[in-house]
C-alpha positions, 0 to 999 in steps of 0.5 A, spaced: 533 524 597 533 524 604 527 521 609 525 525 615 531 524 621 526 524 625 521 519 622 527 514 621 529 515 628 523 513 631 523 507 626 530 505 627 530 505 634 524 500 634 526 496 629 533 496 631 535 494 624 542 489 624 547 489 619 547 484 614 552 480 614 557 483 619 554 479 625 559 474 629 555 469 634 561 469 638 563 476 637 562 483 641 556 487 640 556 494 638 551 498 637 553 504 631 549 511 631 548 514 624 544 520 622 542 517 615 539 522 612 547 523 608 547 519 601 551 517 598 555 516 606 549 513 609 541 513 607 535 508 608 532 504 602 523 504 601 525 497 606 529 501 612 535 498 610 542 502 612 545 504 605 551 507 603 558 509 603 559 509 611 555 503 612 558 498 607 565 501 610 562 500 617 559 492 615 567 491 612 569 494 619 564 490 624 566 483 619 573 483 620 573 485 628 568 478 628 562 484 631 554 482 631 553 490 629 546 493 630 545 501 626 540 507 629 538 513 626 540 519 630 538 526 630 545 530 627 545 535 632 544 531 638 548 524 636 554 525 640 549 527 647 546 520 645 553 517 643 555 520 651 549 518 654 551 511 651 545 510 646 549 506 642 558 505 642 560 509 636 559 514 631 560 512 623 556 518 620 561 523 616 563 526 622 569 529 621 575 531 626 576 537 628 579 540 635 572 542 638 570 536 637 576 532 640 574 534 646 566 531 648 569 524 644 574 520 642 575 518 634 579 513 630 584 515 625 580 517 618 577 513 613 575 518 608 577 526 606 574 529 602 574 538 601 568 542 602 563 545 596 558 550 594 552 549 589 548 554 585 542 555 581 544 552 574 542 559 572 545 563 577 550 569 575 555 568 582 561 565 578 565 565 584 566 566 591 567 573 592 561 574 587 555 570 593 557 577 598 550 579 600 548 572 598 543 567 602 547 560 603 544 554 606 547 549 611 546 543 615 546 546 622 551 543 627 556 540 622 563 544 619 560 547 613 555 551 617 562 553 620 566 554 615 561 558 611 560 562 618 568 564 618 570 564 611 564 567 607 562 573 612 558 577 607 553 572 607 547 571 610 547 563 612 541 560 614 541 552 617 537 547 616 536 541 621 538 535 615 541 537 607 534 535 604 531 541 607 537 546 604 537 542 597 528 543 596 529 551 599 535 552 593 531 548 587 525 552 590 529 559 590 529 561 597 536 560 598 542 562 593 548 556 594 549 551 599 555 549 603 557 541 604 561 536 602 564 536 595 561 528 594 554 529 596 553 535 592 556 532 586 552 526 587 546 530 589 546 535 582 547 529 577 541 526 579 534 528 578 532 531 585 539 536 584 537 538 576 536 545 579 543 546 581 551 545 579 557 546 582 560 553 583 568 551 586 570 546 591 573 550 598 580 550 601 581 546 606 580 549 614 583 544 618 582 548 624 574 547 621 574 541 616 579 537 621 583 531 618 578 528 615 572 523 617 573 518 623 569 513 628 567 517 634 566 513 640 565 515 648 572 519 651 577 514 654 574 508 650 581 506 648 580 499 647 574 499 642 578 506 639 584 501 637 580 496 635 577 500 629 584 503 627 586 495 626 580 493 623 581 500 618 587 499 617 587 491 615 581 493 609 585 498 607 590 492 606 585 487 604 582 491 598 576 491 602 576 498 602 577 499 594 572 494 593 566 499 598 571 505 595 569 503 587 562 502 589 560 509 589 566 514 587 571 514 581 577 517 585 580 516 592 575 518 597 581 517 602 585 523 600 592 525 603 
């Protein structure tokens, strides 16, 4: 389902594949980092081109600010180092708002929100939360679905894992019991072929303390003046439609939430 982080890293970084259709002679420039190894928010084809939730919303986004836009594919556990050393000028990568993170960068207001959720085994006999005591539950390591599984599924045993599709090959192969994500990725990843082997067991509560707000647009502490162009350019293709357009393309619900 995902392509090794480090391969498309080495790829991106050479290759420094633009944005098809975003680019603006006149416009600024702008490099966007992205760990691209998330469908259905971002994800590359056979051809290297950035796919996705997040990079058609980052197209839409690079359209209306008349920006020339160039993506990367960043290692999730060191983006936001690289976005500080000024590898690139922005974060758009499903990376939700939270407080620990609010103080290294500086984000947007949300472009989506969406709840956390568990999957098993189809054939697991856990049938709820409290049934995965003494369980192994799998995560992606740095993100707030490690977090979250660390304070409210203690009785677990949590194993991470440097990207999902090494968590989501351990459950389908029986080494892990359940895994922790986004609601989204988990529902698209059990309806396809590569997740035959597992079904959702129950969407989390809400920690906004962990889960933030929602996802948002990192970029480098004190950069008001691209900060603030974001949140214009958020909000006019939310006005324009062209954010249902995007929406429509790959969910059947409001992925912007409350």
């Amino acid at each position: 389902m995902r392509i090794s982080t480090r391969i498309l890293a080495a790829a991106s970084v050479a290759a420094m594949s633009l944005f098809a259709g975003a680019a603006m002679a006149d416009g600024e420039k702008y490099v966007i980092g992205t760990d691209s190894t998330y469908p259905p928010f971002e994800y590359v084809d056979a051809s290297g081109q950035f796919l996705g939730f997040d990079m058609d919303v980052a197209r839409a986004l690079c359209a209306e600010m008349k920006a020339d836009c160039t993506i990367v594919s960043s290692d999730w556990d060191g983006i936001i180092p690289a976005l500080q050393a000024k590898k690139f000028d922005m974060i758009i990568s499903s990376m939700s708002i939270t407080p620990e993170r609010s103080k290294l960068v500086d984000f947007t207001n949300k472009y989506y929100n969406t709840p956390p959720a568990i999957a098993v085994p189809k054939d697991s006999t856990v049938t709820d939360v409290a049934g995965l005591k003494g369980k192994t539950i799998g995560a992606q390591t740095s993100t707030t679905h490690s977090n979250y599984a660390e304070k409210h599924l203690p009785d677990t045993e949590l194993k991470l894992y440097p990207t999902a599709d090494e968590y989501k090959l351990d459950i389908a192969n029986g080494r892990v019991d359940a895994v922790i994500d986004d609601i989204v990725v988990l529902s698209q990843w059990v309806k396809s072929d590569a997740g035959a082997c597992c079904k959702i067991l129950t969407p989390l509560p809400v920690d906004k303390e962990i889960n933030g707000v929602g996802a948002g647009i990192a970029v480098r502490k004190g950069d008001d003046a691209l900060r603030e162009k974001l949140n214009k350019a958020i909000a006019a293709i939310r006005t324009s439609g062209e954010y249902k357009k995007i929406q429509d393309k790959y969910f059947d619900f409001d992925v912007y939430g409350e």
